[in-house]
GUKE-998761 format. One record per residue (C-alpha): residue in one letter; residue number from 1; x, y, z. Coordinates in nm, 4 decimals. Example, Ala and Ser with C-alpha at 12.3 -4.5 7.8 and 13.67 -1.06 7.14 Angstrom:
+--------+-----+----------+----------+----------+
! residu ! num !     east !    north !       up !
+--------+-----+----------+----------+----------+
!      a !   1 !   1.2300 !  -0.4500 !   0.7800 !
!      s !   2 !   1.3670 !  -0.1060 !   0.7140 !
+--------+-----+----------+----------+----------+
end
This chain:
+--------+-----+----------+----------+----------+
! residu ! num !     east !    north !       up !
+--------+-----+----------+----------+----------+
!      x !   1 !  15.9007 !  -5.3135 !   3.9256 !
!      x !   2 !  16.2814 !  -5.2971 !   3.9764 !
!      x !   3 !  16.4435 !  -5.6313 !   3.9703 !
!      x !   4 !  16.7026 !  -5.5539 !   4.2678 !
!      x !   5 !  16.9196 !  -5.7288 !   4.4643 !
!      x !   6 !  16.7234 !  -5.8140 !   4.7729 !
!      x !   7 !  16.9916 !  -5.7656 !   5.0516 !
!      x !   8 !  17.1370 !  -5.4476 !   5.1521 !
!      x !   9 !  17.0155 !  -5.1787 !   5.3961 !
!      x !  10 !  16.8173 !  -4.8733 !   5.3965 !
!      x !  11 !  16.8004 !  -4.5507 !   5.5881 !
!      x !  12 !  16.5433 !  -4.5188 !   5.9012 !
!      x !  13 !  16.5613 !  -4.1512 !   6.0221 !
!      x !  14 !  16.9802 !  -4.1331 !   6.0685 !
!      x !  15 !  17.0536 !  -4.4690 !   6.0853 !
!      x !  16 !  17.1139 !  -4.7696 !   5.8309 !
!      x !  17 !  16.8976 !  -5.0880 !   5.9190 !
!      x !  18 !  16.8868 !  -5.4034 !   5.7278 !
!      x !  19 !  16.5631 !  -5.4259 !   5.4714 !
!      x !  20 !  16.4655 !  -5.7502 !   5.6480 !
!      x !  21 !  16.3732 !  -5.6991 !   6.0260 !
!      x !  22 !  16.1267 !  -5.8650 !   6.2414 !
!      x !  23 !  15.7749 !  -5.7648 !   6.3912 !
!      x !  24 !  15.7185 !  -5.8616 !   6.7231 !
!      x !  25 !  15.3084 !  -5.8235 !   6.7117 !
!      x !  26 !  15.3073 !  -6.2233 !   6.7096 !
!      x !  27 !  15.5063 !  -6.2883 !   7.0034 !
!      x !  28 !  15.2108 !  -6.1959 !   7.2428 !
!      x !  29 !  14.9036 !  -6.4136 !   7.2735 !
!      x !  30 !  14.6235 !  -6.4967 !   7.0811 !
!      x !  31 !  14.4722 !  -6.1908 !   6.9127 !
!      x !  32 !  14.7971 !  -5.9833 !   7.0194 !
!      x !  33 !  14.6657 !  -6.0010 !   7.3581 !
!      x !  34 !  14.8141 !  -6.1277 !   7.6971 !
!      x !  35 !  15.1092 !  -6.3236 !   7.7729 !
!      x !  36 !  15.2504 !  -6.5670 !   7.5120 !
!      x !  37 !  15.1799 !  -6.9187 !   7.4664 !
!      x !  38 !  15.5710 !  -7.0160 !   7.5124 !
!      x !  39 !  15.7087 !  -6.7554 !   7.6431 !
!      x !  40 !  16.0669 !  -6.8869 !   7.6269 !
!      x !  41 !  16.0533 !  -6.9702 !   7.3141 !
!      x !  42 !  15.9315 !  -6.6042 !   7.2487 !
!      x !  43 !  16.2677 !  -6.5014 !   7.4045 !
!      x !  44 !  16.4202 !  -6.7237 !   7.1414 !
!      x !  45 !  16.3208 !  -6.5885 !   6.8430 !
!      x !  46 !  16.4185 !  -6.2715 !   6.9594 !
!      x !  47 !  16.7493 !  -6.3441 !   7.0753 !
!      x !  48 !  16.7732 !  -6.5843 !   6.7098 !
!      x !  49 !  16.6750 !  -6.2552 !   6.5578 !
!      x !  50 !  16.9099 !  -6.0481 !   6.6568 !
!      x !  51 !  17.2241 !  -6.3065 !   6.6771 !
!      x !  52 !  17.1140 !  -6.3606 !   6.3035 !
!      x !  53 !  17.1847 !  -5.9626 !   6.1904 !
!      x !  54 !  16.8339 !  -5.8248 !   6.2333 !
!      x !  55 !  16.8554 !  -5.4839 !   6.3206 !
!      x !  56 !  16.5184 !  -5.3675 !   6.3156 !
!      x !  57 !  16.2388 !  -5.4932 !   6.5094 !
!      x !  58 !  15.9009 !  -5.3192 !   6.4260 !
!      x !  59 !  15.6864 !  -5.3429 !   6.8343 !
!      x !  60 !  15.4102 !  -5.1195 !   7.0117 !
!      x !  61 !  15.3089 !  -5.1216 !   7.3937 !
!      x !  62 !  14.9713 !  -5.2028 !   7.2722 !
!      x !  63 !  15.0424 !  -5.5340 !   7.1981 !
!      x !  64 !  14.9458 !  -5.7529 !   7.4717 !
!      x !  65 !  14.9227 !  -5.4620 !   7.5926 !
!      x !  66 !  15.2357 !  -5.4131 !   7.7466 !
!      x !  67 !  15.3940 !  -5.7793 !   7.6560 !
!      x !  68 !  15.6211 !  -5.7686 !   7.3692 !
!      x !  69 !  15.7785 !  -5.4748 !   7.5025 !
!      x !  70 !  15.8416 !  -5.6370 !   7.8253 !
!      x !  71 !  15.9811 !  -5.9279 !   7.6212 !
!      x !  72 !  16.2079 !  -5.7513 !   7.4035 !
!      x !  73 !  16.3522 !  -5.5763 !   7.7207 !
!      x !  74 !  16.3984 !  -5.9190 !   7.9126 !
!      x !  75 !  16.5655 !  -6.0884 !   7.5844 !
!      x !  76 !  16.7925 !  -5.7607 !   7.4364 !
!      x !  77 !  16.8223 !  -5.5551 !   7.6834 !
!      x !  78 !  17.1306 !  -5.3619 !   7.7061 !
!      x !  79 !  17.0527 !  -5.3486 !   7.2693 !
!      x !  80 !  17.2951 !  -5.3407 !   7.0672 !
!      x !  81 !  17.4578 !  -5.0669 !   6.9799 !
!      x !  82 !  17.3117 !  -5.0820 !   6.5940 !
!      x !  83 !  16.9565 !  -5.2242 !   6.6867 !
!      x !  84 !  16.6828 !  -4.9588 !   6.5823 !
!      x !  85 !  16.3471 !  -5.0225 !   6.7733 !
!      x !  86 !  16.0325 !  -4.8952 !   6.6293 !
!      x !  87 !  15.7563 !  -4.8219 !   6.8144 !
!      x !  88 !  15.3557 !  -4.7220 !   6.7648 !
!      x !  89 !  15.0959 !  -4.4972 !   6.9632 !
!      x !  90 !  14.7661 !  -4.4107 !   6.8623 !
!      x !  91 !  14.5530 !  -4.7029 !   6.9645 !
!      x !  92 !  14.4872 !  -4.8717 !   7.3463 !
!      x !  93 !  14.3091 !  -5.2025 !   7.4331 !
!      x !  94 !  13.9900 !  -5.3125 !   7.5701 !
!      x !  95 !  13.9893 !  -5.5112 !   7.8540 !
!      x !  96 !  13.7879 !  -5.7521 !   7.6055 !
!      x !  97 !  14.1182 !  -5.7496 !   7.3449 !
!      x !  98 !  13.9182 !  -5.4467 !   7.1749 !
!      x !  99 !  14.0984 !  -5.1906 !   6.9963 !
!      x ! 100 !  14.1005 !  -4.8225 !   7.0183 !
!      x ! 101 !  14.1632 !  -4.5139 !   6.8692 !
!      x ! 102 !  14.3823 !  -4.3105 !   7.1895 !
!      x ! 103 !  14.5395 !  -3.9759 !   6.9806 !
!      x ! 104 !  14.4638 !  -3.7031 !   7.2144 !
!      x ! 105 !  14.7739 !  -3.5070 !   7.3379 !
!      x ! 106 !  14.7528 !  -3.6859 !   7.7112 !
!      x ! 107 !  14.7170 !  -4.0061 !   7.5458 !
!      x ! 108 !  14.9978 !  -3.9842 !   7.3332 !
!      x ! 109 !  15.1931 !  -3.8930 !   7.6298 !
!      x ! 110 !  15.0752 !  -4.1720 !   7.8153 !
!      x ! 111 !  15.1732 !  -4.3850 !   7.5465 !
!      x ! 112 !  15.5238 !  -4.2747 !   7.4900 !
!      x ! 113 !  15.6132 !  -4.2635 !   7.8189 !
!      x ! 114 !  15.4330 !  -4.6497 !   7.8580 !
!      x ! 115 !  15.7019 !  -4.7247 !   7.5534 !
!      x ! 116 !  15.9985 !  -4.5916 !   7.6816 !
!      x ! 117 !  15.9519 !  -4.7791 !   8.0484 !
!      x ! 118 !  15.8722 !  -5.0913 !   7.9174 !
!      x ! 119 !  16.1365 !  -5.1226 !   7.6751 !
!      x ! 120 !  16.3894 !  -4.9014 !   7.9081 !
!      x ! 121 !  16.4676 !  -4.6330 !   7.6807 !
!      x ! 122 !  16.5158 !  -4.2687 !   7.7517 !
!      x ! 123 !  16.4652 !  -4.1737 !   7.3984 !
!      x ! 124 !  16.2692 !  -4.3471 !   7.1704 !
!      x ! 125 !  16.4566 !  -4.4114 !   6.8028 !
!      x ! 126 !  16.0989 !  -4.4044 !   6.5853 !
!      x ! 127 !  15.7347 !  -4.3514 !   6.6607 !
!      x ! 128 !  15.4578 !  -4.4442 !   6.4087 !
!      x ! 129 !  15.1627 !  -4.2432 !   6.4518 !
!      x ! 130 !  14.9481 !  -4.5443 !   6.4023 !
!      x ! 131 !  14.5532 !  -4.3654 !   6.2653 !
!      x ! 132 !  14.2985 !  -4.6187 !   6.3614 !
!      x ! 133 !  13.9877 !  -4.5440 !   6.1122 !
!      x ! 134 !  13.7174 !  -4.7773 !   6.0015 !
!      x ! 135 !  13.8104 !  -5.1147 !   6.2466 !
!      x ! 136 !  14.1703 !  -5.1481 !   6.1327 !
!      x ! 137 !  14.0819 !  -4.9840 !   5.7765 !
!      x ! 138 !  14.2037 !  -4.5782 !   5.6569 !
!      x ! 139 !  14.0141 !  -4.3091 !   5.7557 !
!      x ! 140 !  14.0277 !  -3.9533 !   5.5908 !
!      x ! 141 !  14.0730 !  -3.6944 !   5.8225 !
!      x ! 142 !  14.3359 !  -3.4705 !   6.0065 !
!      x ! 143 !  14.6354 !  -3.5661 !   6.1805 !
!      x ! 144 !  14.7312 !  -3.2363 !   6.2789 !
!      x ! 145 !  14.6678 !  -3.2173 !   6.6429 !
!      x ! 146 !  14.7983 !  -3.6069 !   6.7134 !
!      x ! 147 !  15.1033 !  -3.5318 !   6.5164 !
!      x ! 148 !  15.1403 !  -3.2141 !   6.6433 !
!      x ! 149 !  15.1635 !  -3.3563 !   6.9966 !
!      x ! 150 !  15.4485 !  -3.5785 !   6.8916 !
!      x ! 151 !  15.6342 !  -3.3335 !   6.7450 !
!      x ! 152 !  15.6160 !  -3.1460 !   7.0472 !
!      x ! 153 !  15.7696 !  -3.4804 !   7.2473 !
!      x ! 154 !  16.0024 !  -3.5218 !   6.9714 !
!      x ! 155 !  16.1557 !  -3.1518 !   7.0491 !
!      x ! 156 !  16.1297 !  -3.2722 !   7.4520 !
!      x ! 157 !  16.3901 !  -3.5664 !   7.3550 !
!      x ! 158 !  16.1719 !  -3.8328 !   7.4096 !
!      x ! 159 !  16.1312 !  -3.9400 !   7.0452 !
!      x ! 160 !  16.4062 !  -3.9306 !   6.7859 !
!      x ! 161 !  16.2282 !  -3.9577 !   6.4838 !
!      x ! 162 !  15.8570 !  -4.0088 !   6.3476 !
!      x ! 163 !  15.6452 !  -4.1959 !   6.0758 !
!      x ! 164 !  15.2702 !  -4.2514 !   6.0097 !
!      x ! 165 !  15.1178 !  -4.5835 !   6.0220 !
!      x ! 166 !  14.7626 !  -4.7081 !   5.7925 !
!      x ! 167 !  14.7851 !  -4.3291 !   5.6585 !
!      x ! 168 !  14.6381 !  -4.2419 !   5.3452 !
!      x ! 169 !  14.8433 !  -4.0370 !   5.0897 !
!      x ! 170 !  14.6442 !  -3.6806 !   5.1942 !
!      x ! 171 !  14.7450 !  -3.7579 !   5.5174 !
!      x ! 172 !  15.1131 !  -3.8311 !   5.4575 !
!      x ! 173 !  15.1707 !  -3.5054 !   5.2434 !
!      x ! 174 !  15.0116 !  -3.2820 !   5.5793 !
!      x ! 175 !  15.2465 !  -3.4886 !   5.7881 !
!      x ! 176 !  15.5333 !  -3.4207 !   5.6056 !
!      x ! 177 !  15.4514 !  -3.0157 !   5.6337 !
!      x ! 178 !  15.4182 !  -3.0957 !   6.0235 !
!      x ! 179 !  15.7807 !  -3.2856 !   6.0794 !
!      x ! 180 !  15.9882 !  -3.4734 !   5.9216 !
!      x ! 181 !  15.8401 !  -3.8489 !   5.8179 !
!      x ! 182 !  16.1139 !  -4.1154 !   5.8192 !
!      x ! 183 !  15.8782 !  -4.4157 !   5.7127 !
!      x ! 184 !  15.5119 !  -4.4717 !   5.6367 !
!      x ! 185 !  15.3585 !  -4.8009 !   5.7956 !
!      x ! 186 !  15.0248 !  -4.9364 !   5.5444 !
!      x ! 187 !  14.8779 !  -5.2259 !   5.4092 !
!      x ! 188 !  15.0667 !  -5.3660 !   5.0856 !
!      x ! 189 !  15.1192 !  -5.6119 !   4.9188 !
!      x ! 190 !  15.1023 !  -5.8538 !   4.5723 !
!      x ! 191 !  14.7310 !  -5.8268 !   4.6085 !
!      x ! 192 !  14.7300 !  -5.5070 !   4.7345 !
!      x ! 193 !  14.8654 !  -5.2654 !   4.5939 !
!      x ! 194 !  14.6577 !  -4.8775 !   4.5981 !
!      x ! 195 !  15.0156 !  -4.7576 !   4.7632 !
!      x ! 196 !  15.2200 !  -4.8215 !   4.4378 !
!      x ! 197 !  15.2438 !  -4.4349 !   4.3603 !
!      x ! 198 !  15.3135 !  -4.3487 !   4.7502 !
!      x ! 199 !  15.5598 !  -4.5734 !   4.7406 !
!      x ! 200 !  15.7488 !  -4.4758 !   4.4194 !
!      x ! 201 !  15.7132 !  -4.1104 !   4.5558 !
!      x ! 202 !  15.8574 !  -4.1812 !   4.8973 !
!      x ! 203 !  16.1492 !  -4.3722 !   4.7455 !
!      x ! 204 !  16.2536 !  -4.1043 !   4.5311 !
!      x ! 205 !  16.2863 !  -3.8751 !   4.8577 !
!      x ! 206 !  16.4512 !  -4.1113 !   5.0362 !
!      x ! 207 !  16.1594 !  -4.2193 !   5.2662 !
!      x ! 208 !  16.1069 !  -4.5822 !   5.4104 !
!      x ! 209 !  15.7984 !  -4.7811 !   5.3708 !
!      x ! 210 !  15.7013 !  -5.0651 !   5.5824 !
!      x ! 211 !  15.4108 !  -5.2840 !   5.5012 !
!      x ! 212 !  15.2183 !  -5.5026 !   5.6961 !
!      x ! 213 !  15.0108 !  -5.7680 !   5.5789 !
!      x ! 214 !  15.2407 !  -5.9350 !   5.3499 !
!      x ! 215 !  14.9434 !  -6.2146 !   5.2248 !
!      x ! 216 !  14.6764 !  -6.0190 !   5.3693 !
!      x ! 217 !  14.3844 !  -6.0272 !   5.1051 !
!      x ! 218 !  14.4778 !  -6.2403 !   4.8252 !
!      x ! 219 !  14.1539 !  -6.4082 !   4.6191 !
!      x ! 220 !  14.2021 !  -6.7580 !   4.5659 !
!      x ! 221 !  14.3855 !  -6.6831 !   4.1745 !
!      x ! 222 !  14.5971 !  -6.4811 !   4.3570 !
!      x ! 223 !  14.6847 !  -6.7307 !   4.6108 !
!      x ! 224 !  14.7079 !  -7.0258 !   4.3493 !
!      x ! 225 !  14.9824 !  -6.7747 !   4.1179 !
!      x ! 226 !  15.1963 !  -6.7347 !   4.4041 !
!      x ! 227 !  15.2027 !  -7.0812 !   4.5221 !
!      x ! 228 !  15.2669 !  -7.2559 !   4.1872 !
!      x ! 229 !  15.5513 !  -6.9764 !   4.1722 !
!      x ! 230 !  15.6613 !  -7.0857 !   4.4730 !
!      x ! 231 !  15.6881 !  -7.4649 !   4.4270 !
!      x ! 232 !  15.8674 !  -7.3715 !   4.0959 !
!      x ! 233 !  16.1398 !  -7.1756 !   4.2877 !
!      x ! 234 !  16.1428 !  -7.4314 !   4.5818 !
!      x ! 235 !  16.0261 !  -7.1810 !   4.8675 !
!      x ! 236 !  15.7115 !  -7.0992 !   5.0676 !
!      x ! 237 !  15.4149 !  -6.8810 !   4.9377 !
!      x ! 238 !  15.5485 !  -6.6368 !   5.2392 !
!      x ! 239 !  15.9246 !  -6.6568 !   5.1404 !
!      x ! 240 !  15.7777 !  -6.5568 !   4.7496 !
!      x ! 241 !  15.5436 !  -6.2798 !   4.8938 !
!      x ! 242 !  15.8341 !  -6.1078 !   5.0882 !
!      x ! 243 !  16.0824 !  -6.1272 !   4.8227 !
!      x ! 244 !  15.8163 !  -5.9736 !   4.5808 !
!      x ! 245 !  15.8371 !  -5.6734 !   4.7641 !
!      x ! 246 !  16.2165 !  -5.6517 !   4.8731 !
!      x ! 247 !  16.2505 !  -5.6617 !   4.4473 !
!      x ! 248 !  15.9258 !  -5.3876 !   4.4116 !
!      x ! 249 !  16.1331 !  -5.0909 !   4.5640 !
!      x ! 250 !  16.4760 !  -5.0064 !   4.7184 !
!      x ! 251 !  16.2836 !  -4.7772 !   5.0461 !
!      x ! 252 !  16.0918 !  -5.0982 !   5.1104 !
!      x ! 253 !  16.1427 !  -5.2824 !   5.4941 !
!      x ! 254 !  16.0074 !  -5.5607 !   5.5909 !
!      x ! 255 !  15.8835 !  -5.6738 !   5.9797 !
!      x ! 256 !  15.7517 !  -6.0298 !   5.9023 !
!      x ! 257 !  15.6641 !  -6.1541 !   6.2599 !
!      x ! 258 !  15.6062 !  -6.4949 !   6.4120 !
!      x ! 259 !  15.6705 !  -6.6547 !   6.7542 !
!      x ! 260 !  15.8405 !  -6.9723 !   6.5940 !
!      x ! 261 !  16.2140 !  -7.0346 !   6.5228 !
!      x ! 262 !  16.1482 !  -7.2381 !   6.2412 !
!      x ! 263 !  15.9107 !  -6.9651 !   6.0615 !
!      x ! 264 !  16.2031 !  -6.7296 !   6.1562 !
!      x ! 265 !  16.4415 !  -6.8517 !   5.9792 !
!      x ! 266 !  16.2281 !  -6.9234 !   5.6610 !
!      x ! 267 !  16.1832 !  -6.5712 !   5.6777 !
!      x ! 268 !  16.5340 !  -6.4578 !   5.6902 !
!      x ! 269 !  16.6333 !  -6.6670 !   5.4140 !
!      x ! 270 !  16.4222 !  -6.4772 !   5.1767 !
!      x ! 271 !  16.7507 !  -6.2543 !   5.1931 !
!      x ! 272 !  16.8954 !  -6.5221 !   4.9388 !
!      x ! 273 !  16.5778 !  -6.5435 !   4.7547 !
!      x ! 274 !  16.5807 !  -6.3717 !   4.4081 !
!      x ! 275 !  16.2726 !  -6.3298 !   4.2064 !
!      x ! 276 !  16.3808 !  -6.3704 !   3.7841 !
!      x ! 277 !  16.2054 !  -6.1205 !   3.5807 !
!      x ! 278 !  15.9260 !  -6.3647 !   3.4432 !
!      x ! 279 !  15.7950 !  -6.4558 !   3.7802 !
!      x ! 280 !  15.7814 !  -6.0803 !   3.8642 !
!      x ! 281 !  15.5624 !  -6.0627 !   3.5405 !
!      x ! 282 !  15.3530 !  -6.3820 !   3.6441 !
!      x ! 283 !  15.3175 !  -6.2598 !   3.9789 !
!      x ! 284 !  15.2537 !  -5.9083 !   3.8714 !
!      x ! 285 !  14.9949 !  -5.9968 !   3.6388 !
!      x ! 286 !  14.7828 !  -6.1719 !   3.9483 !
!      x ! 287 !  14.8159 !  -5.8436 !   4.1470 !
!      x ! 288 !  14.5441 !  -5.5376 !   4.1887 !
!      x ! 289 !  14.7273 !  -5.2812 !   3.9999 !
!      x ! 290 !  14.5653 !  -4.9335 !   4.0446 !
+--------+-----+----------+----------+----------+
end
């Protein structure tokens, strides 16, 4: 665990973004599907977002499906000049908010070219191959002919750069022989933590890693270590969570989402947030090491 300063930027594919950027999976409705419950006030946290220096907003045209794209076209659109938007295929919903696994070739297509519409892009900066295994869980398996297909769009100009998203470490290695990988997309976090070595690997290449799930499957000790941390440090168990892993490695980005103002900004203020070494330990101690 490096104890780093927690602001500061990080390469994505060519360009520099900020290590705290915004997901926009929350802004559609409930479940990530259909229209938003305020949809102005979705607009708002996106505009907020942006006018506050985030320069990286994690999105997919699955969500909603369709919506968040739409919004982050009505609220950004022209983008600014240093905004990187990162975008996922792989997956399609049910008309029942179901999700899918969609990684053939013509599905792919379909998906990028759904992407670049919505948003109103003729090249799209990053696209995750998002692998859809067990219900949202990792699955073994190859990812040669979805990735393959990419690659092949990539070379078309339609996609800049790609990453893997909810990949397992076999998987990221036979990427990486397939294209170039600018950032790997999994599960991590305090209480989570089988990624450690993929992440200290990636890192030392250079690679970005974005995890989702920031306080996804914490036991209750787990829970009650980070929020007696912090009430000690004045913050939120979030605001703690997130900073943990801005101070676990430099390559790390984080996409916290959430369709309120108020949550936004207690999310960009983890920037100031610095962890002292025997927190880290406390909090490190709770964690699932492996």
């Amino acid at each position: 665990m490096n104890n780093l300063n927690t602001a500061g930027s990080f390469p994505l594919g060519d360009r520099s973004v900020k290590r705290l950027g915004f997901g926009a999976m929350q802004l559609a409705g409930p479940g990530v599907f259909g229209p938003p419950k305020d949809r102005d006030m979705a607009l708002a946290v996106l505009r907020e977002a942006i006018a506050s220096g985030v320069n990286h907003i994690d999105t997919s045209d699955y969500y909603g499906p369709h919506v968040t794209n739409a919004l982050i076209r009505e609220a950004l659109h022209p983008y600014p000049d240093d905004l990187v938007i990162v975008t996922k295929v792989g997956g399609v919903r049910g008309e029942d908010a179901s999700w899918h696994p969609a990684m053939t070739p013509a599905q792919l297509t379909s998906a990028v070219h759904d992407n670049l519409r919505n948003l109103g892009l003729e090249s799209l900066e990053v696209v995750n191959l998002r692998i859809m295994g067990h219900g949202h869980g990792l699955s073994e398996g190859s990812i040669e002919e979805p990735l393959t297909a990419l690659a092949e769009l990539q070379q078309r100009g339609l996609i800049r750069h790609l990453g893997l998203s909810n990949v397992t470490p076999a998987q990221v290695e036979q990427g990486r022989a397939i294209a170039e990988i600018v950032c790997v997309q999994n599960q991590y976090n305090l209480a989570h933590r089988d990624d450690d070595a993929l992440i200290d690997a990636l890192a030392a290449d250079g690679v970005a890693c974005v995890p989702f799930f920031p306080l996804g499957g914490f036991t209750p000790l787990q829970s009650s270590t980070l929020s007696d941390v912090a009430t000690r440090l004045g913050a939120t168990p979030m605001q703690v969570a997130l900073a943990w892993l801005l101070q676990r490695a430099p390559n790390i980005l984080l996409i916290p989402g959430t369709s309120s103002l108020a949550h936004l900004r207690e999310n960009l203020a983890v920037e100031e947030i610095e962890l002292p070494d025997d927190m880290i330990a406390e909090l490190n101690g709770s964690g699932s090491v492996r």
